[in-house]
DRENDO-1510 file (C-alpha; in Angstrom, 1 decimal, always signed):
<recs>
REC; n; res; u; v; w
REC; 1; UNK; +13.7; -91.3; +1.7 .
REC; 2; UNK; +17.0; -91.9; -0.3 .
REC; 3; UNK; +19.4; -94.2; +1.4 .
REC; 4; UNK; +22.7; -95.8; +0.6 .
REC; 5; UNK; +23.1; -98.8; +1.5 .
REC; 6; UNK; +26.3; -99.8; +1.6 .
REC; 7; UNK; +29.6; -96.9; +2.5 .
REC; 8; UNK; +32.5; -97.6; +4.7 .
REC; 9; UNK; +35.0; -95.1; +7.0 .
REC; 10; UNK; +38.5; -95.1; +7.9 .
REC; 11; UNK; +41.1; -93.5; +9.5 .
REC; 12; UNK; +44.1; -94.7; +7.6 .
REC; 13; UNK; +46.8; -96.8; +8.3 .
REC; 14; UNK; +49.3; -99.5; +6.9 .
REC; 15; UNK; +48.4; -102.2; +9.7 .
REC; 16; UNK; +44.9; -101.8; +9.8 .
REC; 17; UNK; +44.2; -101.7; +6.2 .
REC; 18; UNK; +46.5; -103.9; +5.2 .
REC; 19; UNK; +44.0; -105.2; +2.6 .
REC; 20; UNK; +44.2; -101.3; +0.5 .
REC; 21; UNK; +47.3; -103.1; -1.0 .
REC; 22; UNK; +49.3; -100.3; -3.8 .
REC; 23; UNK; +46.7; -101.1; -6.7 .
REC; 24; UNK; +44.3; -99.7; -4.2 .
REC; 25; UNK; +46.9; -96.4; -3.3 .
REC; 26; UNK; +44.2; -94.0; -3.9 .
REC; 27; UNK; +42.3; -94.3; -1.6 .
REC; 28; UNK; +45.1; -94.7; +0.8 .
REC; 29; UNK; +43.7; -91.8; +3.6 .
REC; 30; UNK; +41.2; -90.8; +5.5 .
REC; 31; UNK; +37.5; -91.3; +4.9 .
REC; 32; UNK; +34.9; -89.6; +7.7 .
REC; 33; UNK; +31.6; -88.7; +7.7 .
REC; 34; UNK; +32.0; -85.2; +6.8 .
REC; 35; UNK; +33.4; -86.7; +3.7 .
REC; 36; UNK; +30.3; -88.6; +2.8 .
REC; 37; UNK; +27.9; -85.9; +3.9 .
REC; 38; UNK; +28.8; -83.7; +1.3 .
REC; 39; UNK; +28.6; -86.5; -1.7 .
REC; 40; UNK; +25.5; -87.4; +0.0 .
REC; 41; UNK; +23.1; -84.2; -0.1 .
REC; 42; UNK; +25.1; -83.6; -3.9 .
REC; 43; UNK; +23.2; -86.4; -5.0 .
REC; 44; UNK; +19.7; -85.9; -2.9 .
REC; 45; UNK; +20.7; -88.9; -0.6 .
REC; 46; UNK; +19.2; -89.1; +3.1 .
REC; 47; UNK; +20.9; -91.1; +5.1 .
REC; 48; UNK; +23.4; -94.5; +4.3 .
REC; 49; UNK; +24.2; -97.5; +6.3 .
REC; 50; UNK; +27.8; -97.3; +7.8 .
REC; 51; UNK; +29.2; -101.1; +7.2 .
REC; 52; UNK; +32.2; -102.3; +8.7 .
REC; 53; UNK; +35.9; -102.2; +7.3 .
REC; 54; UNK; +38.0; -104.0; +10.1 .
REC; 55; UNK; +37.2; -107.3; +12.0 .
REC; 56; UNK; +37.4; -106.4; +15.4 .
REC; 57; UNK; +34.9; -105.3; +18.0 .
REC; 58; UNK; +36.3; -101.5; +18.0 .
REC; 59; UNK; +35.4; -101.1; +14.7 .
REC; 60; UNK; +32.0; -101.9; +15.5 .
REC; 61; UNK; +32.3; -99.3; +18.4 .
REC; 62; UNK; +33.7; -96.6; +17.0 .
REC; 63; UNK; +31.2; -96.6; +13.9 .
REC; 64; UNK; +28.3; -97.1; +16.6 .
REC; 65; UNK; +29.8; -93.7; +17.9 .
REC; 66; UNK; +29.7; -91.8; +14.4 .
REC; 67; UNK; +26.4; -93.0; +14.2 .
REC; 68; UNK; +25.5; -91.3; +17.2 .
REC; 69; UNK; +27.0; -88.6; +16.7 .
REC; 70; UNK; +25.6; -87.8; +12.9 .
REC; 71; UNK; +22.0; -88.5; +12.4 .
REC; 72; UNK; +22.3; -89.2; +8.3 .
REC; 73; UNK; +23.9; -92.4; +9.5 .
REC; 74; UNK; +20.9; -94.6; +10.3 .
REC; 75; UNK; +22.4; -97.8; +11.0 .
REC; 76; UNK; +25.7; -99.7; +11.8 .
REC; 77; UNK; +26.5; -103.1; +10.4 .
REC; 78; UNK; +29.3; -104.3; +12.2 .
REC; 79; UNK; +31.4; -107.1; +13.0 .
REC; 80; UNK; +31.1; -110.0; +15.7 .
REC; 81; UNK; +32.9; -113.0; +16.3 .
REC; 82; UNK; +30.2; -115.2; +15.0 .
REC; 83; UNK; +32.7; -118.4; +15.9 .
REC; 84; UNK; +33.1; -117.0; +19.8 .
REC; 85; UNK; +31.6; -118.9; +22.7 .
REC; 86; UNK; +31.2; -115.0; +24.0 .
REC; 87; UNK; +29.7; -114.2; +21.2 .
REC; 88; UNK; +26.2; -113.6; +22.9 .
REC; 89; UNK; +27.6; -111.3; +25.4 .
REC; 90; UNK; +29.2; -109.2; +22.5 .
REC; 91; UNK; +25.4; -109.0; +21.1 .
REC; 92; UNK; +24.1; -108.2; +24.0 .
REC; 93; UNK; +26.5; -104.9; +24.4 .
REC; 94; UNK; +25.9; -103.5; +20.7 .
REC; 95; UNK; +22.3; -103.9; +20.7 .
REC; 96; UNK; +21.7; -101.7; +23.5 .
REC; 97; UNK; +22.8; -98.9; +21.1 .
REC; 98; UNK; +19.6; -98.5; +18.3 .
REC; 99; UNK; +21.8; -98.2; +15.7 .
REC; 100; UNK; +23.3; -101.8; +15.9 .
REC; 101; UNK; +21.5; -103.0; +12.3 .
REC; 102; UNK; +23.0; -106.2; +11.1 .
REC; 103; UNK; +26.4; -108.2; +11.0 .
REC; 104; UNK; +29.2; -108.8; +8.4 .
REC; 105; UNK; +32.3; -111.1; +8.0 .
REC; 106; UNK; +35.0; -110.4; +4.7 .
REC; 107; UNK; +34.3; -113.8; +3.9 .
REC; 108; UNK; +35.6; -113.3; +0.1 .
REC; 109; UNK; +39.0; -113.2; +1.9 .
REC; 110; UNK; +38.8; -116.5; +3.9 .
REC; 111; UNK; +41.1; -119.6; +2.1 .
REC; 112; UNK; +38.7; -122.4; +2.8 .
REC; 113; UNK; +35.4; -121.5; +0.7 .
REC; 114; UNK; +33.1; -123.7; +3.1 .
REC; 115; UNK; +33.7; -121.0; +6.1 .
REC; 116; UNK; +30.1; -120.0; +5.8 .
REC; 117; UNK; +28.8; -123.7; +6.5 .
REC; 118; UNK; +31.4; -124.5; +9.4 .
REC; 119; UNK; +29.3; -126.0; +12.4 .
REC; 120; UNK; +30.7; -122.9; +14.7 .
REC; 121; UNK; +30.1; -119.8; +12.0 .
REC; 122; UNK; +26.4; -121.7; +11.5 .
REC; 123; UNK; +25.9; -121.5; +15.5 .
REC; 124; UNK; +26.6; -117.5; +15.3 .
REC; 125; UNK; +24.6; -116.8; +12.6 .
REC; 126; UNK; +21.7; -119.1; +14.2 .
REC; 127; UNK; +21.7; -116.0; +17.2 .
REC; 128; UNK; +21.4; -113.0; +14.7 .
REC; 129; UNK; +17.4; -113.1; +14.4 .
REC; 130; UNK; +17.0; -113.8; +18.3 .
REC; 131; UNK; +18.5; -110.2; +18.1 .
REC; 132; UNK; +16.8; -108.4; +15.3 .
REC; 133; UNK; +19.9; -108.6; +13.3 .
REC; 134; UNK; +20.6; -108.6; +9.6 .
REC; 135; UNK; +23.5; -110.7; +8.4 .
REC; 136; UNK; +25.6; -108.9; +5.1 .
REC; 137; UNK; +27.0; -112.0; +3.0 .
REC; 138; UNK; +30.4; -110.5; +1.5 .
REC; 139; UNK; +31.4; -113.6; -1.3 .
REC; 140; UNK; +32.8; -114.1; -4.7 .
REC; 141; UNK; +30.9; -115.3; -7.1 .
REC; 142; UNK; +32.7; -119.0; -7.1 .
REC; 143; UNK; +31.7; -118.5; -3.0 .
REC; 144; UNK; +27.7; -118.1; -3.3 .
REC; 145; UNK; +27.3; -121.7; -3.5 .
REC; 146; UNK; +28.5; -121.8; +0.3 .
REC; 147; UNK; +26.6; -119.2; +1.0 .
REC; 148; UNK; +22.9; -121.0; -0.6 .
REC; 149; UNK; +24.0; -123.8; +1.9 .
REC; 150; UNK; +23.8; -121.8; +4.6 .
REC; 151; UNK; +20.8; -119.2; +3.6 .
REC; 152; UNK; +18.6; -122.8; +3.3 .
REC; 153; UNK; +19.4; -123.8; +7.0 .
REC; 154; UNK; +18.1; -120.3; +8.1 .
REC; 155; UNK; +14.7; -119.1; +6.7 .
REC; 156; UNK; +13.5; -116.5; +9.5 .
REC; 157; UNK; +17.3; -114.8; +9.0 .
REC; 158; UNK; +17.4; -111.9; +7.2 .
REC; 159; UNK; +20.4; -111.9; +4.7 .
REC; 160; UNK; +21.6; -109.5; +1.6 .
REC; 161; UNK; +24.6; -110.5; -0.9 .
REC; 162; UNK; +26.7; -107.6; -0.7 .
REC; 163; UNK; +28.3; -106.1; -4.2 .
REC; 164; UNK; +25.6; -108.4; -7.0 .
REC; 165; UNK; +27.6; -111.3; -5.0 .
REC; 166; UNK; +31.3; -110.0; -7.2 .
REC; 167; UNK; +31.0; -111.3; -10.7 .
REC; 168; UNK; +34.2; -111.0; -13.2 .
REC; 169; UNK; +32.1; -108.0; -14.7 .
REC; 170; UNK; +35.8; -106.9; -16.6 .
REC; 171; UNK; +35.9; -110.1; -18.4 .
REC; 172; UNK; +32.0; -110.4; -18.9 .
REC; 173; UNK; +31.7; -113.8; -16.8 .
REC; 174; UNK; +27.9; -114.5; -16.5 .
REC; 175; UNK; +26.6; -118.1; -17.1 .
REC; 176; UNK; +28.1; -119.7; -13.6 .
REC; 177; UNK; +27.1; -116.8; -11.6 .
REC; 178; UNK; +23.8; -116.5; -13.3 .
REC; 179; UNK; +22.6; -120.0; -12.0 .
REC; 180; UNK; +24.0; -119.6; -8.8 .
REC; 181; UNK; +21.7; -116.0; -8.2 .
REC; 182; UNK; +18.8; -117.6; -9.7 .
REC; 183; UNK; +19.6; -120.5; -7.0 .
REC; 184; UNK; +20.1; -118.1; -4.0 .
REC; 185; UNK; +17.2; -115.9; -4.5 .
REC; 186; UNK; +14.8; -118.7; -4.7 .
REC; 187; UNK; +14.8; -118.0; -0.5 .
REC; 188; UNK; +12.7; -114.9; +0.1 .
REC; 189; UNK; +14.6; -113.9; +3.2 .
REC; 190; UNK; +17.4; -113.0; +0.7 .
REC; 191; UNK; +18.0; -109.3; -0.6 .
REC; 192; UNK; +20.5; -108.1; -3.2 .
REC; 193; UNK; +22.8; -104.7; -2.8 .
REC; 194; UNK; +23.1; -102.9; -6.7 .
REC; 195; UNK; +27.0; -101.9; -5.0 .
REC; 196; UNK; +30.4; -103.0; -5.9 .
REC; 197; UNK; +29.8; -103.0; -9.5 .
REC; 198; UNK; +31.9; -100.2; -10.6 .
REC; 199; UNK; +35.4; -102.4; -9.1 .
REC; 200; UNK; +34.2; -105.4; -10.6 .
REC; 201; UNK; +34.6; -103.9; -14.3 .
REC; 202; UNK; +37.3; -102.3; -15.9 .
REC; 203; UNK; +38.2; -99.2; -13.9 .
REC; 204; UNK; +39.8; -96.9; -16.9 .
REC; 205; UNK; +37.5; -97.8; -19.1 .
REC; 206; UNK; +34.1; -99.3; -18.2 .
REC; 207; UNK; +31.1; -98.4; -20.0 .
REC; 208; UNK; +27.2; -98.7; -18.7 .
REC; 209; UNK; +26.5; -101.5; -20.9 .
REC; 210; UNK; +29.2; -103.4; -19.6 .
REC; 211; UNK; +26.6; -103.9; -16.5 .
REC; 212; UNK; +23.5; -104.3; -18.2 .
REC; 213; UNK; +23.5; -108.2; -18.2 .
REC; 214; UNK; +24.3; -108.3; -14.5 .
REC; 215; UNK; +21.5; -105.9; -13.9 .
REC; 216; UNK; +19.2; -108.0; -16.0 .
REC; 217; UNK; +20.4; -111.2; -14.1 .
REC; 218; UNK; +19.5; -109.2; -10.5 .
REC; 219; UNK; +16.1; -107.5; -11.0 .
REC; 220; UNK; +15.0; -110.9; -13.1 .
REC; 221; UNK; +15.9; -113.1; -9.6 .
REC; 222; UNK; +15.0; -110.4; -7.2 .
REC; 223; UNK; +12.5; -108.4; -8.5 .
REC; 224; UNK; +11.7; -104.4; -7.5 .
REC; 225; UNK; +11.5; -105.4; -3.7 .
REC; 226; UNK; +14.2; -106.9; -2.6 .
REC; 227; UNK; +17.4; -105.0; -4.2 .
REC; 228; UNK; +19.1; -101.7; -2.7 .
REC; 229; UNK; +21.0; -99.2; -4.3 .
REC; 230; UNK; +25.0; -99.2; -2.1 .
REC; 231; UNK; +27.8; -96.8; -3.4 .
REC; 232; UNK; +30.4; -98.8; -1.6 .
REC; 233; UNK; +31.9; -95.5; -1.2 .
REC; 234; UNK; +35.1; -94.9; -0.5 .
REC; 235; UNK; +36.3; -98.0; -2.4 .
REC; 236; UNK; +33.9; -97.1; -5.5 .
REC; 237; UNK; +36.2; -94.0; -5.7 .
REC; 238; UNK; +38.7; -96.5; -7.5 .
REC; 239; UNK; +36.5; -96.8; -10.7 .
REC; 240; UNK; +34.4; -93.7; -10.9 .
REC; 241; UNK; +32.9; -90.8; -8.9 .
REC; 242; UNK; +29.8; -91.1; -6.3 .
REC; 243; UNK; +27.5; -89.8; -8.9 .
REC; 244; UNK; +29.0; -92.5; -11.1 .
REC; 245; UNK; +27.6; -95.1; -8.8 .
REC; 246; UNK; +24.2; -93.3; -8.6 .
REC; 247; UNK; +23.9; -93.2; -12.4 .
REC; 248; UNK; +24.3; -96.5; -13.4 .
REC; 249; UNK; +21.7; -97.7; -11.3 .
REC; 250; UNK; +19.1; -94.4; -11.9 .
REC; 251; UNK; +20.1; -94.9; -15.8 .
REC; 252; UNK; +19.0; -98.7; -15.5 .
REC; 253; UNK; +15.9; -98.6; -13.6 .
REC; 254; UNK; +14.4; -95.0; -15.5 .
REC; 255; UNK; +11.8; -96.7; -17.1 .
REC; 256; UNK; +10.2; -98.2; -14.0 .
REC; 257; UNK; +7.3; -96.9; -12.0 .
REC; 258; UNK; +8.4; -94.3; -10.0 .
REC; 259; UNK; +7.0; -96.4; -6.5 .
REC; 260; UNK; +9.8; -99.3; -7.8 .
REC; 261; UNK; +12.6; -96.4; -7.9 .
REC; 262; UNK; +11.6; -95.1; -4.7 .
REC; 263; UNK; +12.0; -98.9; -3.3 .
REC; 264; UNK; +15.4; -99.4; -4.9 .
REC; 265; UNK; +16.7; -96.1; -4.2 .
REC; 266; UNK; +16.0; -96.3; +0.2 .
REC; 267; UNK; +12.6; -98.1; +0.8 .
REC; 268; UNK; +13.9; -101.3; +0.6 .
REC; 269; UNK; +17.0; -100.4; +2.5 .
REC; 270; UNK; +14.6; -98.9; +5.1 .
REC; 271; UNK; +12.9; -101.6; +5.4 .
REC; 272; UNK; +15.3; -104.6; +5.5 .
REC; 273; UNK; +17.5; -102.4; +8.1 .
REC; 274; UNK; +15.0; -100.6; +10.2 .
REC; 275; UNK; +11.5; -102.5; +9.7 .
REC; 276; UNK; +10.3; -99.3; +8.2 .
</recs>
């Protein structure tokens, strides 16, 4: 089964999405699963994982709902309050709905770059395996030391760095990152998502070679079995097409067995989401 990890939805507007500043104008409108379903079966895709945009609780309720209500969306990961003394009873609501996969917070856009290792975000993330829940780590690269620090506290948590953890890919930034992935997936419990690459580069003129070294970087820390392909459609559309964001990652990985493509391209997915 082919599955991508990693797409968003949106209904647009200013307030909400105040973070699709006018760089970002393009994809200033509405994103919905028809959308998706379409780019999807073009491109021989099964099913994705819906992951949250907004950081309130409706967001995570009204994807839960699309998920429901199309069955090519085979998970949700949504958004908690992983600092609220309520947050328990908020678990307890989502994961009576089966689709309730994992958790994510937009840390890249937090000021203080130790928010990951703050006693009270530690304490949330501390409940996410009592629940069966995944935890999405959304960092810069100068963030993913934080992030080590707070993957080591929590072996039995399942965690994946969203986006190759956002290198400066357009200005070919490697050695700092590099140690800090080699560092990070030293902790088995630790996946990688191949997503995010194409907004990291130059968007008018990126090339495939351009990611290569990145690549290289991920499948020598991570191996076959613990990386998953992610369009990080819509936002992807900023840099390139869907089938952009499939190539890249098909073109890199051609020469492996065809059991290692299968695992990149939804087996891993499958089974760090769904235990499958």
């Amino acid at each position: 089964m082919r599955i991508d990890a990693h797409q968003h939805f949106w209904i647009y507007n200013e307030k909400e999405y105040a973070w699709i500043t006018d760089d970002l104008r393009k994809i200033r409108r509405n994103y919905e699963p028809d959308d998706l379903f379409k780019e999807l079966k073009a491109n021989q895709f099964d099913g994705s994982i819906a992951v949250q945009a907004r950081q309130n609780l409706e967001e995570t309720e009204w994807l839960l709902k699309l998920a429901e209500e199309n069955e090519f969306i085979k998970g949700v990961v949504g958004w908690v309050d992983l600092r609220s003394n309520q947050l328990e009873s908020q678990l307890e609501r989502f994961c009576k709905r089966k689709k309730f996969v994992g958790v994510r917070h937009v840390v890249q856009d937090e000021p203080d770059n130790q928010f990951v290792v703050g006693e009270d975000f530690l304490d949330g993330i501390s409940l996410l395996s009592k629940y069966n829940l995944t935890y999405d780590i959304l960092v810069f690269a100068h963030q993913l030391p934080y992030s080590t620090k707070m993957v080591e506290k929590f072996p039995d948590q399942k965690f994946v760095l969203d986006h190759i953890a956002k290198p400066k890919i357009k200005d070919q930034e490697l050695d700092s990152w590099e140690r800090e992935m080699e560092t990070v997936a030293t902790y088995p419990n630790v996946y990688c998502k191949l997503s995010g690459m194409l907004t990291e580069a130059d968007w008018k003129d990126w090339k495939e070679e351009d990611f290569k070294p990145y690549l290289d970087v991920v499948f020598g820390c991570f191996g076959t079995k613990r990386v998953m392909f992610g369009s990080d459609w819509p936002v992807s559309q900023l840099a390139g097409s869907y089938k952009d964001t499939v190539s890249l990652v098909e073109s890199y990985i051609e020469s492996y067995s065809e059991e290692d493509r299968n695992s990149i391209m939804g087996n891993n997915a499958l089974n760090f989401y769904l235990d499958l």
